[in-house]
C-alpha positions in Angstrom: 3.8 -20.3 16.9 6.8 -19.0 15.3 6.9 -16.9 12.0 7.8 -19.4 9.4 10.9 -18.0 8.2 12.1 -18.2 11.9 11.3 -22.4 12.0 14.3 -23.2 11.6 17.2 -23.0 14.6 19.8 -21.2 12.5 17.3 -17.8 12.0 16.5 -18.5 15.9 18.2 -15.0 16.1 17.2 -13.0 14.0 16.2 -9.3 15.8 12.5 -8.9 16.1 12.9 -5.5 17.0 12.0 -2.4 15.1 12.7 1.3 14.8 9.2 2.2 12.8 6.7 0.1 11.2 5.2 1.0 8.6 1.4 -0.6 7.8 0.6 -0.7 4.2 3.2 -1.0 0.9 0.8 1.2 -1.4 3.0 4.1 -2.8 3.0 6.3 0.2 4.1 3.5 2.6 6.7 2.2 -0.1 8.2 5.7 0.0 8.0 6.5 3.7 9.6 2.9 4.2 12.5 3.5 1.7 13.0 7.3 3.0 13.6 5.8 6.5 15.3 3.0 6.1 18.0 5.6 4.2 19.6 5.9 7.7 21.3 2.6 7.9 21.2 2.8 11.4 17.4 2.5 11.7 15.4 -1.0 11.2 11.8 -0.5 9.3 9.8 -3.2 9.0 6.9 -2.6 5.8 3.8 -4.6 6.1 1.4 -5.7 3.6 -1.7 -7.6 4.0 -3.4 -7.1 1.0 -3.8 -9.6 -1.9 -2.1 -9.8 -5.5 -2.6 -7.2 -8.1 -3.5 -9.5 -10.6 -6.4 -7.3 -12.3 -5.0 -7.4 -15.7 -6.0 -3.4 -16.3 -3.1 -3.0 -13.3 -0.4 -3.7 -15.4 -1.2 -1.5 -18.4 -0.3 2.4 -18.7 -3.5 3.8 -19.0 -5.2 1.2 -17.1 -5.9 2.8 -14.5 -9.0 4.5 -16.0 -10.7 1.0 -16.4 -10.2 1.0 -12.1 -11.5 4.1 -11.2 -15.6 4.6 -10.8 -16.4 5.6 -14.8 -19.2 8.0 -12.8 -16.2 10.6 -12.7 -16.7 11.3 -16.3 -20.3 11.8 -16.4 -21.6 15.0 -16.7 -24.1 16.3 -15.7 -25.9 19.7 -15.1 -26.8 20.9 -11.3 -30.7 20.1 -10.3 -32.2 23.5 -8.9 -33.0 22.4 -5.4 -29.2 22.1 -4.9 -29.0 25.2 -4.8 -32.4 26.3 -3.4 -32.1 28.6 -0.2 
C-alpha cells in the first residue's frame, strides 16, 4: 500500500530517498534534524510516532514540574545499612 500523501498520480514521484533519518521529533531529534537539513543539498526525513501533547500541564511555563515524578523533592535522610561495610 502506498503512503497516503503519495495516492494520488501527480505525487507518484515524489523521491523516497534519504540522506539521514532521524527517529524521534523530541528536542534532540528536532535539532539534529534542523542542523542537517542546513546543507541544502542533503534530504532528512524526521519521524515521529508518538501521540499528541495534549496534557494540559504541557503547555504552561512551569508545567513541567506537575510531569516529573514529585518523589524528586522528597527528602529524605540516608538509612544506616546503606552505608554499612
Amino acid at each position: 500500500m502506498r503512503p497516503h500523501f503519495l495516492r494520488n498520480e501527480e505525487h507518484s514521484k515524489v523521491q523516497l530517498t534519504f540522506d539521514y533519518v532521524v527517529v524521534g521529533a523530541g528536542t534532540a531529534g528536532c535539532l539534529l534534524a534542523n542542523r542537517l537539513s542546513a546543507d541544502g543539498s542533503k534530504r532528512v526525513l524526521l519521524i515521529e510516532a508518538g501521540g499528541p501533547d495534549n496534557y494540559p500541564w504541557i503547555h504552561i511555563p512551569v508545567g513541567y514540574l506537575y510531569c516529573i515524578s514529585v518523589s524528586l523533592f522528597i527528602h529524605s535522610r540516608p538509612s544506616r545499612r546503606a552505608f554499612a561495610t
